[in-house]
N, C-alpha and C positions, 0 to 999 in steps of 0.2 A: 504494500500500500504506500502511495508517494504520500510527502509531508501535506501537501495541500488535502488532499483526500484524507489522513491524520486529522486535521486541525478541526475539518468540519464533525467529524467520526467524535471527537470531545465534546463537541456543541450539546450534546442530549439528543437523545431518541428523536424529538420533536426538530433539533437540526436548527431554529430561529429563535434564538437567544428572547426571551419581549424586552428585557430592557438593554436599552442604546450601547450602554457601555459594554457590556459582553458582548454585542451584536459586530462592533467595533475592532473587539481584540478578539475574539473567535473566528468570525465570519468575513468580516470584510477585507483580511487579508491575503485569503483562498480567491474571493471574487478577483481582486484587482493583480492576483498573481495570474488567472484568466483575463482580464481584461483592465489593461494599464490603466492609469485615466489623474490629470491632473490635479495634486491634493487638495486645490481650493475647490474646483471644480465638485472631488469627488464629496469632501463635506458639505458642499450643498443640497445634493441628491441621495447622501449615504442614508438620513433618516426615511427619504421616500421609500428607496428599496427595502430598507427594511418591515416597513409597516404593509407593502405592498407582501412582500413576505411572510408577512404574518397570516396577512387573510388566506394566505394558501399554503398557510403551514401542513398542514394535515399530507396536501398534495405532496409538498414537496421532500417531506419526510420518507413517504412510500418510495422517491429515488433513491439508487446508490448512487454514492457519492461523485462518479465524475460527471451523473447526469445534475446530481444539484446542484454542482459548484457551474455545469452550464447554463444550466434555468436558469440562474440565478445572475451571470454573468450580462441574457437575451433580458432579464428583467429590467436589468439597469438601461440595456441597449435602447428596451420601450420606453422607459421614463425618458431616457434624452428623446429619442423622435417625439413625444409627445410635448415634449419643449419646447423643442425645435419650431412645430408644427404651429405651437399658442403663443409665442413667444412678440409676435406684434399686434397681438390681440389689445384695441386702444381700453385704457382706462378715462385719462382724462385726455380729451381730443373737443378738436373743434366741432360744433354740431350737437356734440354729446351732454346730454340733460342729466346733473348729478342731484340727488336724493340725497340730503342729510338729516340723520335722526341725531341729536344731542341730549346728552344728559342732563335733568333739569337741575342738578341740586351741584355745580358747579361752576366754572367759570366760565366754560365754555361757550364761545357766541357764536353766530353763522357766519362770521367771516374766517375764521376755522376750515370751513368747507369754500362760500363763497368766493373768497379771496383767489385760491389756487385753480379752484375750476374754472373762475371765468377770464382766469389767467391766459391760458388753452383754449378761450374762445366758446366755453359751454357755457349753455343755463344750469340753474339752480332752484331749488326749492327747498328748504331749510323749517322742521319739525323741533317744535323744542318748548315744555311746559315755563311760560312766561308770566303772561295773562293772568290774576287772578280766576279768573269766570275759567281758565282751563284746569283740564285733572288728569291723569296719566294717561284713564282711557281714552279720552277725547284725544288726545294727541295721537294717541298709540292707534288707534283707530283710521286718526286722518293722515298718521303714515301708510299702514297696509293700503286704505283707500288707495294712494299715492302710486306705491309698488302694484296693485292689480291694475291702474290708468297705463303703469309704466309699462305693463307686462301685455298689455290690449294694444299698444301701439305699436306702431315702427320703426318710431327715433332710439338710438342705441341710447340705454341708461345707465347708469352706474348708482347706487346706493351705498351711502358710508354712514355705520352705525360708530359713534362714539360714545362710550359710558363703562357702562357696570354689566357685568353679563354671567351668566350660568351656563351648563350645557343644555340648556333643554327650554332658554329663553333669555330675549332681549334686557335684563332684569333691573335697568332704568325702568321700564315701561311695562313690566312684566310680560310680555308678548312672548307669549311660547312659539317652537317650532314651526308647531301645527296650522296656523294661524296665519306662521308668514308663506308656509306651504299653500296653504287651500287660497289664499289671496292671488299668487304668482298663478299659481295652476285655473282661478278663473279668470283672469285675464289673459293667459297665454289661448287658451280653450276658449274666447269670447271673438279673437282677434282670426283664429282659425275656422271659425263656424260652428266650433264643436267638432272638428275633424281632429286636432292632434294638439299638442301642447310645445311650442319650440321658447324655450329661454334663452338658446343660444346667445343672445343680442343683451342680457342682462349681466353686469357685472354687480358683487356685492362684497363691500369691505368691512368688516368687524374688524375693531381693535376697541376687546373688549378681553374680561377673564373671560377661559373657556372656549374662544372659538371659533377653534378646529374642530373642538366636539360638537358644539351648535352647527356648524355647517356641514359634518356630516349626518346628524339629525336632519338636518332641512334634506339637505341630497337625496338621502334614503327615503323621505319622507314622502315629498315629492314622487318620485319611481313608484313607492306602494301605493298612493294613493291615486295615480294615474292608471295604473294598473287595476286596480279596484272599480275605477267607474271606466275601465276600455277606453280609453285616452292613450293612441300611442303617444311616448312620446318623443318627441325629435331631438330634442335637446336641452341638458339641464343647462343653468346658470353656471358662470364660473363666480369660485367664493375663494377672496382674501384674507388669511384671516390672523391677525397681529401675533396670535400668540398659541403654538403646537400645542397639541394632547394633552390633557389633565396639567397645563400650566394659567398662571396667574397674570394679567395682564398689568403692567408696572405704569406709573405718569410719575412727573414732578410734581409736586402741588407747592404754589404760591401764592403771586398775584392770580395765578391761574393756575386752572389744570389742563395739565398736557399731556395726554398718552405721548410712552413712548415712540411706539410705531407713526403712529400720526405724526409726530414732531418731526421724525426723520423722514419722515414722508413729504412735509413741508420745506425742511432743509434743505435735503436734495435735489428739490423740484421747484419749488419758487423760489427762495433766498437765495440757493447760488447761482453762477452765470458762469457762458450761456443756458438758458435752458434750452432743452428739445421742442422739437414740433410738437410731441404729443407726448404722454406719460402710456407706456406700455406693457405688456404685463412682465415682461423681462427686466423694466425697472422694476420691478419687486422682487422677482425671484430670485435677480443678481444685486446690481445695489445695493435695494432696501436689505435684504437678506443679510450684505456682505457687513454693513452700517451696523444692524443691529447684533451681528455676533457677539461683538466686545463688551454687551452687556450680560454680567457676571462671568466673563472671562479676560485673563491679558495676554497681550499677544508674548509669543517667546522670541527674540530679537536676535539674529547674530549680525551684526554693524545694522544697517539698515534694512533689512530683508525681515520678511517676521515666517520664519520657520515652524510654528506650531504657535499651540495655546494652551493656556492653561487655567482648569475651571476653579475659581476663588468662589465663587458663590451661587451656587444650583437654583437660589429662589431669585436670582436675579433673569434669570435663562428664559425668552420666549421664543427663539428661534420661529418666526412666522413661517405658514405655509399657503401654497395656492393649490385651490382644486380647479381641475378643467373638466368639461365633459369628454364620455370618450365616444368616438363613430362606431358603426357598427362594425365599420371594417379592424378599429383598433380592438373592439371585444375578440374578433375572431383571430385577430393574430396572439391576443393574449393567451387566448382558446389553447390555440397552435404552440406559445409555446409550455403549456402546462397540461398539455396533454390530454386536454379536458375533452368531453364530447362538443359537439357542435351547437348545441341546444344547452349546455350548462350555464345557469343562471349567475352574472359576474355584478358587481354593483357599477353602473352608469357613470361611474367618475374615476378620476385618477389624483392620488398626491404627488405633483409633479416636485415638491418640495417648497 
């Protein structure tokens, strides 16, 4: 048995470590002894593959070892084409109508959102409990309103949630899942005649605690529920979302409050110069991504080059991720490389990282 084949054989029966740090020093140095791959590059993507990994752990256990260190290897190969693929997908662009929900019980105002977006040449609509005569649900209400107008239409939208959040709802506004599900889903289904459901054209940004997991709630949600009332549908939404898996979403608090993610989101994209044409989603996956690492890590230095990193403090960690939808053709080559039948039921979306 070669060392690579070794190393993965240590990993357990189950062959995918769940958490990062094993997944890292067991796993990931079989894959990339298959398949090289630049080390900023490949920590950007390393937690994708892994979590895609996980959903097909079961499967990829039943390999022997040189088949899984190659699945594994075709795994990583999907996540980049699927990069590749959404990587000028516009967030903030000209044309493009952004939706901001804000937190009411902070500092946070609509020029937050307004300022950058119509920086790019977009409109804006900006949600946020002010008004005495307003109350959460009325707000929260005339956002969904907002998102099903957006979801009925044809102008590309973008929604950016700022606040407080759980996995299983917007929790400024209490707004579960469910909710912002069956909203999208009847206006996507009002705009088609009832024939199919496409979000495609809808971007959603949470930086909020929690969600990654609200957004794969919504994903999944969305699919069942479409599924349920025979709604093919075409295409989910792609979801931004500030802060990975069962983590905590971090701000300054001052004169104001500033989620992280957002702040650097402004930084990088209004305050410095030149800015781009447009904000697109490869500014987040690379970029913002690359910005936000260094929170709760430092880099490790030899002269000016920074060689590695090293983690001082794990509750500082959000590592943001982007979901994209996947086509049918990329379900099938997933299919293809996990051996699966033709007809095996895959989840609609991908963590591209």
């Amino acid at each position: 048995m070669n060392t690579v084949a070794c190393m993965l054989l240590l990993a357990g029966t189950a062959a995918i470590p769940p958490d990062l740090p094993t997944f890292q020093r067991e796993v990931s140095p079989a894959i990339l002894a298959s398949r090289p791959c630049d080390a900023k590059h490949w920590r950007q993507i390393e937690p994708a593959v892994q979590h895609l990994a996980l959903q097909h752990a079961e499967r990829l256990a039943a390999l022997d070892d040189t088949a899984r260190i190659a699945a594994l290897a075709k795994l990583a190969d999907f996540i980049d084409r699927v990069r590749s693929a959404a990587r000028d997908r516009p967030v903030l662009a000209s044309g493009r109508h952004v939706i901001g929900l804000l937190d009411p019980d902070t500092g946070l105002g609509p020029k937050e959102v307004t300022t950058i977006a119509e920086a790019y040449g977009g409109t804006t609509q900006v949600f946020k409990k002010v008004d005495a005569g307003d109350t959460l649900e009325s707000v929260g209400d005339a956002f969904l309103a907002a998102l099903r107008e957006a979801a009925a239409g044809t102008a590309p939208v973008t929604a950016v949630v700022l606040g407080h959040g759980l996995p299983t709802e917007i929790q400024s506004y209490h707004i579960r899942f469910e909710r912002v599900a069956d909203a999208l889903i009847e206006g996507g289904a009002r705009r088609a005649g009832g024939k199919e459901v496409d979000l495609g054209g809808l971007v959603l940004v949470c930086d909020d605690c929690f969600s990654a997991d609200f957004s794969i709630n919504l994903l999944d949600c969305i699919t069942a529920r479409c599924q349920d009332r025979g709604l093919p549908l075409a295409a989910l939404p792609v979801c931004i979302a500030g802060t990975n898996r069962d983590r905590y979403g971090l701000a300054d608090f001052g004169a104001q409050f500033v989620p992280h993610f957002w702040k650097d989101v402004v930084e990088l994209y209004f305050v410095r110069r030149p800015r781009p044409k447009a904000v697109v989603l490869r500014n987040f996956f690379e970029n913002v991504d690359n910005m936000m690492y260094g929170y709760g890590r430092v880099p490790i230095m030899q002269g000016t080059t920074i060689t590695g990193w090293n983690l001082v403090d794990p509750a500082l960690v959000q590592d943001p991720v982007v979901f994209v939808p996947l086509t049918d053709a990329d379900l099938a080559e997933l299919r293809t490389i996990l051996g699966l039948p033709a007809d095996a039921p895959l989840p609609r979306w991908l963590d591209i990282g």
